[in-house]
Each structure stands twice: as C-alpha cells, then as structure tokens.
C-alpha positions in Angstrom: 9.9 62.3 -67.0 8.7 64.4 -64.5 7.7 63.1 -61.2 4.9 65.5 -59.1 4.0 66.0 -55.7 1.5 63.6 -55.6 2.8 60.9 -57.1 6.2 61.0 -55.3 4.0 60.7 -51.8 2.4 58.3 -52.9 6.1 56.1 -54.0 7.1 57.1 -50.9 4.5 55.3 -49.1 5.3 52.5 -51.1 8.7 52.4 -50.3 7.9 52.5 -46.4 5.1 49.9 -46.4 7.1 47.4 -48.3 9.9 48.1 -45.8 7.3 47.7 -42.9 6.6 44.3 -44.2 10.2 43.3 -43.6 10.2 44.2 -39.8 8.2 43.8 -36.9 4.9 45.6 -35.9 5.8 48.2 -34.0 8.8 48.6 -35.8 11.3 46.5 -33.7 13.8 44.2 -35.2 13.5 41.0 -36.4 13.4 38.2 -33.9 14.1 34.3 -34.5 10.8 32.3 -34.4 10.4 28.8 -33.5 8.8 26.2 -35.0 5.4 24.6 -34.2 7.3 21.1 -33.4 10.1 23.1 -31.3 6.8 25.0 -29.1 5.2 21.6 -28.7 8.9 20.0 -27.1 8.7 22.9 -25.4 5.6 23.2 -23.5 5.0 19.2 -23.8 6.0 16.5 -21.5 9.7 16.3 -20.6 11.8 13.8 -19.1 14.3 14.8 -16.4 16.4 13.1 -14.1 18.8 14.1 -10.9 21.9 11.5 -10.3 23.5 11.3 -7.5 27.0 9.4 -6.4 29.6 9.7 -3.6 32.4 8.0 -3.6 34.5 10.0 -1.0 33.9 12.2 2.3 35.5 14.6 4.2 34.8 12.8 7.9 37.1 10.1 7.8 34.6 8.3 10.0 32.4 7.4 7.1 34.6 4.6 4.7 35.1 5.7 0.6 32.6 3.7 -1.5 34.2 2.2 -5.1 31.6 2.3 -7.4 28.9 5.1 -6.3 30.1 7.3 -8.8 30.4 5.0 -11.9 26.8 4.0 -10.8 25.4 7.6 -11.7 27.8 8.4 -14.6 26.3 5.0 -15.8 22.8 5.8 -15.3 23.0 9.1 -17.2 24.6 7.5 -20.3 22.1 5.5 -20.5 19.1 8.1 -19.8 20.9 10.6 -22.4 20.9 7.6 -24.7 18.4 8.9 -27.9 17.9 5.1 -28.5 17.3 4.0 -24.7 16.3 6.9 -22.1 15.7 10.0 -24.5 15.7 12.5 -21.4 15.8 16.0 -21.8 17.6 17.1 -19.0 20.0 15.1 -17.3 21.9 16.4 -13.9 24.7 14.3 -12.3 26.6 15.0 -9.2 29.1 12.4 -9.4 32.5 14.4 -8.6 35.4 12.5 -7.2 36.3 14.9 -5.2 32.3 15.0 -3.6 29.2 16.2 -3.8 27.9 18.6 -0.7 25.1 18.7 0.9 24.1 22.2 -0.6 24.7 21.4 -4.4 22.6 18.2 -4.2 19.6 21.1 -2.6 20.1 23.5 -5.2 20.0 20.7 -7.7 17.1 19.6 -6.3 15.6 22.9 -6.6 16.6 23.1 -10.0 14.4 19.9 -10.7 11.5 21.4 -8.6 11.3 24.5 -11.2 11.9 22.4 -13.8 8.8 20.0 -13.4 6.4 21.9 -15.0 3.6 19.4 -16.0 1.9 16.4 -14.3 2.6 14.8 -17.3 6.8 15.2 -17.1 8.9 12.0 -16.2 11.1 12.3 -13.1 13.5 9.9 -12.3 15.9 10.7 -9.0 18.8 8.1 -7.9 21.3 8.4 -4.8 24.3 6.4 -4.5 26.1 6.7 -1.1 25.9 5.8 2.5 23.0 5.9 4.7 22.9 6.5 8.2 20.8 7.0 11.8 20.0 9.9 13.7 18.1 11.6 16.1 15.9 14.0 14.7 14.7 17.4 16.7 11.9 15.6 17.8 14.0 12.6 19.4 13.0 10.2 17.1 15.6 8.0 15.2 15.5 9.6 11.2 17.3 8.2 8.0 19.8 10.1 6.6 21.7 9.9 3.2 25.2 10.9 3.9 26.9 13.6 1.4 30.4 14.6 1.4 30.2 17.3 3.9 28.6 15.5 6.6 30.0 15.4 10.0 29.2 12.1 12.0 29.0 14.4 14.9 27.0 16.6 13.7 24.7 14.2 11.3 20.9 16.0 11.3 22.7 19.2 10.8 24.7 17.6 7.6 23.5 15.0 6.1 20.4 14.7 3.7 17.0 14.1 5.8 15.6 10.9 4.1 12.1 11.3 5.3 12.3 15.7 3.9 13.5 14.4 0.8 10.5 11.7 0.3 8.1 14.9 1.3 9.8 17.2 -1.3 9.7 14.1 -4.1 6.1 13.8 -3.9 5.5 17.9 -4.2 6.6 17.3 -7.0 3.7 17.6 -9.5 4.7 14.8 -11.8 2.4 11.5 -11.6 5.2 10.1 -13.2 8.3 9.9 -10.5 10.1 7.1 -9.3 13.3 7.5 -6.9 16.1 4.9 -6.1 17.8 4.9 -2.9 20.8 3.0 -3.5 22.3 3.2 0.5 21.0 1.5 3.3 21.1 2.0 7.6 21.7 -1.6 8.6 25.4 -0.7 10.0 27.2 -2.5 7.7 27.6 -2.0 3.4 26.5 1.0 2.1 25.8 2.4 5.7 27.9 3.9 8.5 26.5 4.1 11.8 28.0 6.4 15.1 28.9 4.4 17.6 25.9 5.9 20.1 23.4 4.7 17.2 25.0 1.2 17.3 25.0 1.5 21.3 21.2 2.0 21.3 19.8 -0.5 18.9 21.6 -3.3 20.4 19.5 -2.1 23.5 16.4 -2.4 21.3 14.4 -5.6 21.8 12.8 -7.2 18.8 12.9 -5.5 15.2 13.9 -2.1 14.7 10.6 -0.3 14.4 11.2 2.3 11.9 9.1 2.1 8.4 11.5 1.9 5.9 9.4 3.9 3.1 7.8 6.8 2.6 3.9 7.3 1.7 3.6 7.6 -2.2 1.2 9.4 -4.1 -0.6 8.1 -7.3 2.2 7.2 -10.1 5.0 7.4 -8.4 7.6 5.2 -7.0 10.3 4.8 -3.8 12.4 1.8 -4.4 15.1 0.6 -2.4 18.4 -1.3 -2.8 17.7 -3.6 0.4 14.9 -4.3 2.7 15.0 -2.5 6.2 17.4 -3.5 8.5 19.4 -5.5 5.5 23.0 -4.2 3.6 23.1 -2.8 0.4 26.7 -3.6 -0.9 28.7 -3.2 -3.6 30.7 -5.5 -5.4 34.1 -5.6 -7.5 33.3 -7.8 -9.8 30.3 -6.1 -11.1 31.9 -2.8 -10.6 28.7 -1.3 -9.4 26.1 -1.2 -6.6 24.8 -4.8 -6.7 21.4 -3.8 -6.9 21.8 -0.4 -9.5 24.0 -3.2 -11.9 21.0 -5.2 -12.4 18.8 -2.0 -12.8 21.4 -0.7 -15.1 21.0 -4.0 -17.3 17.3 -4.1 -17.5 17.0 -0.5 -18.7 19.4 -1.6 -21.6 16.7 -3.5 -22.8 15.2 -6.1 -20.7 11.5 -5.6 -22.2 9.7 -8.6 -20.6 6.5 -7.4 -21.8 7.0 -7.2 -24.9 5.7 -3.1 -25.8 9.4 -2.0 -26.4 9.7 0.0 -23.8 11.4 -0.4 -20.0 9.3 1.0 -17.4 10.3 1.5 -13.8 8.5 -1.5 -11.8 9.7 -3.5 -15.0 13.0 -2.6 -14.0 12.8 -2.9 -10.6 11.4 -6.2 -10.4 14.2 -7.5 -12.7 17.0 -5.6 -10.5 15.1 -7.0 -7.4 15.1 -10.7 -8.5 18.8 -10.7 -9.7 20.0 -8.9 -6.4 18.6 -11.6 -4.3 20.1 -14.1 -6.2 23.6 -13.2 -6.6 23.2 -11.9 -2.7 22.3 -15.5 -1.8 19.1 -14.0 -0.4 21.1 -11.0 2.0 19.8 -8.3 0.0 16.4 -7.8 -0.5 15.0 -4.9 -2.8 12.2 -3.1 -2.0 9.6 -1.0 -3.5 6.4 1.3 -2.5 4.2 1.8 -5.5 0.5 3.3 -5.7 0.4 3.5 -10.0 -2.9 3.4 -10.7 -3.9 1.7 -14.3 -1.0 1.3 -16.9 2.4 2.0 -15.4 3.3 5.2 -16.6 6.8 5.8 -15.7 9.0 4.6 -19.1 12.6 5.1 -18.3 14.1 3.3 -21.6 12.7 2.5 -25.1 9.1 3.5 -25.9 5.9 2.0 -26.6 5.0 0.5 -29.6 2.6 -1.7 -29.1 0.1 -3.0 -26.1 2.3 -4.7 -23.1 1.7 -8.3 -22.4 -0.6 -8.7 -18.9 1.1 -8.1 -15.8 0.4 -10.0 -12.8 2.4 -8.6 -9.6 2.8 -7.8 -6.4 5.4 -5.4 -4.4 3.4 -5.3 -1.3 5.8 -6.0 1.9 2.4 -7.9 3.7 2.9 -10.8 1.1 6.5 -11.1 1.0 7.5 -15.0 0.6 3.9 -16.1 0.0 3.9 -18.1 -3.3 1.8 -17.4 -6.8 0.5 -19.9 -8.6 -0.7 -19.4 -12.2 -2.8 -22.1 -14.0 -1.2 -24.5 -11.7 2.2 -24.1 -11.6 4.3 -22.6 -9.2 6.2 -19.3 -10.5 7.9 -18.8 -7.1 7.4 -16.2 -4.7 6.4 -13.3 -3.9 7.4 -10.1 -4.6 7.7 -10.6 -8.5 6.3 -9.3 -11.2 4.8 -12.1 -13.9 3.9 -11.6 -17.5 1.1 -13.5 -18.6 -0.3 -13.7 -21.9 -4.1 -12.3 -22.5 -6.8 -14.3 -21.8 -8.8 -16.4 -18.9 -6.1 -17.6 -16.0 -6.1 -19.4 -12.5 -4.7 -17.5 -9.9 -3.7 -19.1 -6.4 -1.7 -17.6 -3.5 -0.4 -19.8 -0.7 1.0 -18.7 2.5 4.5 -19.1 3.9 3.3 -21.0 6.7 1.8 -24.1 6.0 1.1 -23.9 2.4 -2.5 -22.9 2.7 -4.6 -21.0 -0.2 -5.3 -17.8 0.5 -6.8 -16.9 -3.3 -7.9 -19.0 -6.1 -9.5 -17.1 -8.3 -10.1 -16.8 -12.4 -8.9 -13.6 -14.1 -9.2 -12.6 -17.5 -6.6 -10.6 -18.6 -6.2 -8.1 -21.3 -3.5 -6.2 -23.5 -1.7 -3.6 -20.9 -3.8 -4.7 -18.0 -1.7 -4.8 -14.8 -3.4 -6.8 -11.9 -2.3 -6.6 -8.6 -2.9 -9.8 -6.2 -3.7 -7.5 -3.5 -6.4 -6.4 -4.7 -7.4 -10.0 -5.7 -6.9 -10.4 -2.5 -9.3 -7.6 -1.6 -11.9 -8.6 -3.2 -11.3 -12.4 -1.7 -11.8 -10.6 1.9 -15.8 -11.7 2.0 -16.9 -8.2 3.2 -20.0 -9.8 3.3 -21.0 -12.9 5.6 -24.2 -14.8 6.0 -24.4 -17.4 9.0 -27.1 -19.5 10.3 -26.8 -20.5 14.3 -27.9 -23.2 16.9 -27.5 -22.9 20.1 -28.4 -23.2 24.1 -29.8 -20.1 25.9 -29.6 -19.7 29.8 -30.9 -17.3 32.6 -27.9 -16.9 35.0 -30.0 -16.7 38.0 -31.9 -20.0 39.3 -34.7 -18.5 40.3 -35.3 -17.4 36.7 -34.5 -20.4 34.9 -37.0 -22.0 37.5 -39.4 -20.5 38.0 -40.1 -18.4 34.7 -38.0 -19.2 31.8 -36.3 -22.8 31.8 -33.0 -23.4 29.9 -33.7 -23.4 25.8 -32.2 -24.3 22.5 -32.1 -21.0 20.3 -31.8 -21.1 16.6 -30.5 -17.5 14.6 -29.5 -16.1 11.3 -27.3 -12.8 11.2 -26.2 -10.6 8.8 -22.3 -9.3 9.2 -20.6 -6.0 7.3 -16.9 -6.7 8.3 -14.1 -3.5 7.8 -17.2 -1.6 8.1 -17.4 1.4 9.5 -13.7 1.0 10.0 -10.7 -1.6 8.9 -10.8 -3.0 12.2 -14.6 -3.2 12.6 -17.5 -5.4 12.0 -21.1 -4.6 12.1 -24.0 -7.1 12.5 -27.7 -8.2 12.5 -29.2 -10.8 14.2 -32.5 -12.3 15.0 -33.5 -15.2 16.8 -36.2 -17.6 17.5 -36.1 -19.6 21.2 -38.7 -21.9 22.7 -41.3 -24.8 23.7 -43.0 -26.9 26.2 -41.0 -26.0 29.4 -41.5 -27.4 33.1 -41.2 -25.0 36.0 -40.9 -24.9 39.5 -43.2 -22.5 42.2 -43.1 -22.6 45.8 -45.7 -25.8 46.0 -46.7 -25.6 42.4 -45.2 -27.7 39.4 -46.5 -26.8 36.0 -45.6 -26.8 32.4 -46.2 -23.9 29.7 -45.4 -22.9 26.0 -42.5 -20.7 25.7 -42.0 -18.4 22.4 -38.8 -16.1 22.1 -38.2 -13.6 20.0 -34.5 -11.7 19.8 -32.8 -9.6 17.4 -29.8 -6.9 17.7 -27.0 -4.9 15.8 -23.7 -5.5 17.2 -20.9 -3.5 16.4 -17.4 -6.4 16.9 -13.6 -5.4 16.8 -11.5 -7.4 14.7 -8.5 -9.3 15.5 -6.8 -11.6 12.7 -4.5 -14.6 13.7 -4.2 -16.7 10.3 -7.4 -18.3 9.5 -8.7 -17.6 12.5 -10.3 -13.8 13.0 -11.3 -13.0 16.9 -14.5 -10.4 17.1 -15.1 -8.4 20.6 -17.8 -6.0 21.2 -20.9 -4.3 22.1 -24.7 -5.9 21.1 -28.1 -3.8 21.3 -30.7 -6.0 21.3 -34.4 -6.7 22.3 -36.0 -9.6 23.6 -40.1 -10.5 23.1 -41.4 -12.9 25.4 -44.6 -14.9 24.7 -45.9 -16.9 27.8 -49.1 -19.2 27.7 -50.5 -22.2 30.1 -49.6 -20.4 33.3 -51.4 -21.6 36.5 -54.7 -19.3 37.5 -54.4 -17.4 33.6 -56.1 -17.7 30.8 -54.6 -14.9 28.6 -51.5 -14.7 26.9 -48.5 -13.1 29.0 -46.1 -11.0 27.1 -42.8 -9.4 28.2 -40.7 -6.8 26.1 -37.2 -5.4 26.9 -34.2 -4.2 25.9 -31.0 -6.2 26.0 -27.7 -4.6 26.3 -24.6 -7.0 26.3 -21.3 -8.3 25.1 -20.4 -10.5 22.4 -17.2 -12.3 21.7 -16.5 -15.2 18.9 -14.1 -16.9 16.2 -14.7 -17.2 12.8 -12.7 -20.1 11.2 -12.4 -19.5 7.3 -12.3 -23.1 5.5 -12.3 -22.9 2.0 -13.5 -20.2 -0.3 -16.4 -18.1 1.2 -17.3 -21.4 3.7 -16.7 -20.3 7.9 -17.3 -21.7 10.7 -17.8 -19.6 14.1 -18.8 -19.7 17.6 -20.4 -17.4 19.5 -20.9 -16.5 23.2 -23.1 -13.2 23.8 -24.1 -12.2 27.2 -27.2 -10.1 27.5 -28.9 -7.9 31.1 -32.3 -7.3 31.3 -35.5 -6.6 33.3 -38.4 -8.7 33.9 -41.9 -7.2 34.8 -44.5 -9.2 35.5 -47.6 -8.2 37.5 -46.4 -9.2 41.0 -42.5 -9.3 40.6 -39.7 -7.4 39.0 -36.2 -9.5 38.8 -33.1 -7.5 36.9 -31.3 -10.6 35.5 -28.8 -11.5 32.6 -29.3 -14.4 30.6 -26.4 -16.2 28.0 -26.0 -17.8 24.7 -23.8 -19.8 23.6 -24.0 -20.4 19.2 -22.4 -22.4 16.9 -22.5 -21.8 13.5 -21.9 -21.8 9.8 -22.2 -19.4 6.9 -20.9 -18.1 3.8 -18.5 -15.1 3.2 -18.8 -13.3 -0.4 
C-alpha cells in the first residue's frame, strides 16, 4: 500500500504529539512529582527541636559535667520517637569531645531558617554550666558556658543568656518552649570566676538580677532551678535532676487525660518531682504567657478534649496554697486537673493563712484557668465608700468667728490601677453643717451652717498585705451657705476652690467589704464683704464601703 504525502504528514504528527504527551511542556524531561499528602507535610506545620549537652571544656577552670550529654541524646530519642515526639527535624550537639560556641550559633541559625510558620513547634534544651559576667554595659549578664569558653575571657566566649532569649522569641512560632538546664548560683551546674564570687558576697540582700526573660504569646522559658538556687545532677538518676523528671513525663505522663504531653504538663510534673527528691533545694521555674489552650504538644497527640486545668507558674504566688472544693491540694506553683463542672476556688497566703480568693468557677473540657487572673478579677477595681467624719478650720479666728468645728458626712467613688497600675482615681462629695455658735469682738451669736464639697483626687498606691496606703493630690470646691448672721437678713454664700492633699489606708476584710481612713487637707480663700482670710481647713473620715 502506498502511503502519500499527505497522509505521511499527517502520521508524522501523530507520532510527535503522542511523544509530546510523554514529556514535559516545553519539551524538558520528566521530573519526579510529589504527592498532594507529601506538599501538605511540606508546607504544613512542622516540629523541630535544637539539643544541646556539654559534658567537657577546654578551660580547666570550669569542672566536666556527667550526664549533660546523655540528657540531650535522651531527649532526641524520645522527640524522634514516631509514637511519642514525632519531630521532623531533630539537631543534637552532644559530642564528647564538645560543642563550641560557633556550632551551637550556626545551629541556631539553621532553626531560625527552618521556622517557617507561626504554626511550627520549637522545642530548644541546653544542658551545661551557667555562669556571671559583666556585660559591655557593666551590668552583671547570664551566660551558658560552651566548650570553648575562656573564664577569662567569658562575654567574649560563652553563650549570652539574655541574646539568646531575644533571638528565641524572633522566632515566629507561637509554639516555642526552651529549657535551660544550668544555673549561676556558684555551685552545681554553675562555675563562677573568682571576681564574680568576690563581688556578690559584697552584695547586700538578694541578688537583683531577673532570672527570666520576657515571653511573647505561646511560648515558654523554663528553668531547672529558681534564681540564686543549684541545678545539680545526680548519679543515681544518671541525668540532670530536673531534665530526668521532664524526660519521664514526656514518656507518657498524660494527667489530663487528651493523650498528648504538652510542655507546662511536663514541666509542672518535672518541677514537682525536682523539689521533692531535692528536699526543697531545687526549685524549677517557668515564664509562660499561652494564651487559651496550651499549644505546645511535645509527646503523644490529641485525641480527645483535656480535662480542666487549674494552675499557676507565676513567681508572685510562689508558696501560697490552693484550695479546691475545700481541700487543700498543696501549694503553689502547680498545675491541678479538675474535672468539668462548677468548683470552689480559695487561695491562702504564706503568711498567716489568710484568703486571698474564694471564688466559684465552672470549668469546661480544655479550659485552662489561671489563678492570677482569678485573682485579677478579685482586685475590686471598683470601690464604693460612704464616710463620717470631723471637719476643722486650722486658724482660730476662722473656726470662731465664721465657721465652727463640724461633723461631715461623704460618699466617694474610687477607680484604683487607673490610669496607671500604681494609681487610683476618685470622686467625692460631701455634705457639712448646722446650728453653730460663734464668737465676734463683743458679739455672741448662733447661725445655720450648710456645706457643700466635692473633688477628684488622683492617690498613689502602696500595698503592704491587707493593708493598701494611698497618697495624693485632691481638686476640690467648697459651697458655703450662711444664714442668721447679726445685722443680715439675706442669705450669705461663699464659693471656692480647694486644692489639697489626701493620704489614707484601706483595710480589705473579707470579700469586697473595706474599711478606710481618711485625712485630706484643703487651702482656700474666704471673701466676705468686709474681710478676706486665706486659710486651710482639715478632715479627718472614717469609713466603710464595698470593692467589686
């Protein structure tokens, strides 16, 4: 058969298109694709962690830890773990022979470029000494010491604490916690030069430095001691005390019941455990601003709404005791499951045993209550107080011959951390007055007396227990209303401004009931239509009133 022109095109064409189909447009060669499930890993949240241990340094000035690198190698078994940590990228510098300075920066940097989404999990965990230092602007700094560093030469070779805190939070999770297994107390997990020692022995009083960093929303700082205490390891564990008891609640110690470990879960069952087997020397700490749920899951995984929590991390409240439906579930910090529903919830101070907070909570599935802010909303921003008092010229001309000595009656109004934390700002008005007796050169005579006052008075603050101290400035006006005086028939009024002082106490009893005393001092200007007499006049209140 004969094949023509035309048609032989026209295979041709065939030919080429169905060979097109196998290749790419454009004619390139094949690529491999992906599929949809590998693009969503891909681009969705991942979970990534930097470890950290040291066991052994170069200056022989800083002693060789045990157990600081079995602590990370530890960790990342457990975060690699499919069934426990599922993390996606694991790095651990846990060499024997050290980690430097610079490879624990570049690592860093590695996690920086690897933290894509606000939505990624970032855990980050150093194990090794801490130490003190002054920094270039002469304050004492933290530093965690690496392999390389050079007790002479520490700022220039250890690992800033306070830089590191800053670069954590740039980090654009919401989902970040970091452990800092060390401490700077001189002793444990810390090394200190000899000049550092020197000076704080010359320091009067507690050591001043904060020993956290400011956190932004989700993420966490948590220490193995408190300030000023010693993070130690221990043999018989074979770990950090503290990172043992972390390691064991992220193998499964799921108090609330969602199967899944998150970081305050952890911590707050690390944190317990440490101070017991430290017989109370070793104090874990935590700064914390999760808002809502608590999203940071480092083992297991949700599969069901968590239990209520009821906690507190807060440094402020530290051995104050909770109470839940009246029973005593120890102190404060600790973190309480509670099953949903309606609960009583009391606080008690360290000193003295008094209530701070009795309130009723209902509590949901996954609700996490804080008693801080229980505590907040316990503050009676709001205070209504009626007064009685006595109201004085200071002059005695004044009080005898124009306005005698009076009892004064008054209700105010009070805003308190308002405009400021440490302000207060008030209203008041007042009502003084009756049948007086007064004294003129040769002339005794009575009259009716009617007093009118009010004022906004913006009061500092100062706390001591249940007793709160108020200073300040008070604006006021004064309306006078004279009638019965010798040789008149009318009415004689006087109107002024009263600038003055206040200072009080406010004693909070129970719930919203106070009690307070008040002593205001006031300067004004009488004019009358034969005399002018610049005076000051005084009151002296007691009274009672409700916060809410």
């Amino acid at each position: 058969m004969r094949v023509g022109p035309a048609t032989a095109l026209l295979g041709l064409c065939l030919v080429m298109a169905c060979a097109a189909a196998q290749r790419d447009k454009g004619g390139l060669l094949p690529v491999e694709t992906l599929s949809a499930d590998a693009v969503e890993k891909a681009l969705g949240p991942r979970r990534m962690a930097l470890l950290v241990g040291i066991n052994h340094f170069e200056d022989a000035r800083w002693p060789a830890l045990k157990h600081a690198v079995a602590d990370a190698q530890e960790l990342g078994q457990l975060l690699a773990d499919p069934a426990l940590g599922r993390f996606d990228q694991i790095e651990i510098l846990a060499d024997e022979g050290g980690v430097s300075r610079a490879k624990i920066e570049a690592a860093f940097q590695r996690l920086v470029k690897a933290n894509l989404s606000a939505q990624d999990t970032v855990f980050v965990y150093f194990s090794t000494h801490g130490t003190l230092a002054r920094e270039a602007n002469g304050k004492l700094g933290r530093y965690l010491v690496t392999s390389d560093s050079a007790q002479a030469q520490i700022a220039e070779t250890a690992l800033a604490v306070g830089e590191l805190l800053k670069r954590f939070e740039a980090l654009p999770s919401r989902r970040k916690a970091i452990v800092l297994a060390s401490c700077h107390s001189g002793s444990g997990k810390s090394a200190l030069p000899q000049s550092v020692v020197a000076e704080l022995q010359g320091i009067k009083g507690a050591f001043f430095v904060k020993p956290l960093g400011e956190t932004s929303q989700a993420s966490m700082v948590m220490t193995a001691c408190a300030w000023g205490e010693t993070a130690r390891e221990d043999d018989s564990l074979k770990h950090d005390i503290y990172t043992h008891f972390l390691i064991e609640a992220l193998r499964g110690k799921d108090e609330d019941g969602d199967g899944a470990v998150t970081a305050s879960e952890a911590h707050a069952h690390a944190m317990a455990r440490t101070y017991y087997f430290s017989k109370g020397r070793q104090r874990p700490q935590v700064e914390s601003s999760i808002l809502g749920a608590d999203p940071i899951v480092l083992s297991g995984q949700p599969r069901r709404r968590a239990d209520p929590v009821l906690y507190s991390f807060l440094e402020d409240l530290a051995g104050m005791r909770l109470e839940v439906n009246g029973q005593d579930k120890g102190p404060l910090p600790a973190r309480l499951v509670l099953k949903p529903g309606s609960h009583q919830v009391a606080l008690r101070s360290s000193l003295g045993g008094r209530i701070l907070l009795h309130e009723e909570v209902e509590l949901v599935p996954g609700q996490r209550l804080a008693v801080e802010s229980l505590l907040e909303k316990s503050r009676h921003l709001w205070s209504i107080q009626a007064w009685a008092g006595y109201q004085s010229f200071l002059d005695a001309t004044t009080r005898s011959e124009y306005v005698a000595p009076s009892a004064t009656l008054s209700v105010s109004v009070t805003k308190r951390h308002f405009p400021l934390e440490s302000l207060a700002l008030g209203l008041d008005v007042g009502l003084a007055g009756g049948r007086q007796s007064l004294e003129l050169p040769g002339l005794s005579y009575e009259h009716d007396l009617l007093q009118l006052s009010y004022g906004i008075k913006l009061l500092f603050l100062f706390g001591f227990g249940d007793l709160e101290l108020s200073l300040g400035p008070r604006l006021g006006a004064l309306h006078l209303w004279r009638t019965g005086l010798p040789g008149e028939s009318d009415t004689q009024h006087v109107a002024n401004f009263t600038p003055g002082l206040q200072a009080g106490f406010t004693w909070r009893l129970w719930r919203g009931l106070q009690l307070g005393l008040e002593f205001r001092i006031h300067f004004m200007s009488i004019h009358t239509l034969d005399a002018s007499l610049d005076t000051g006049f005084v009151d002296l209140m007691l009274g009672a009133g409700w916060g809410f």
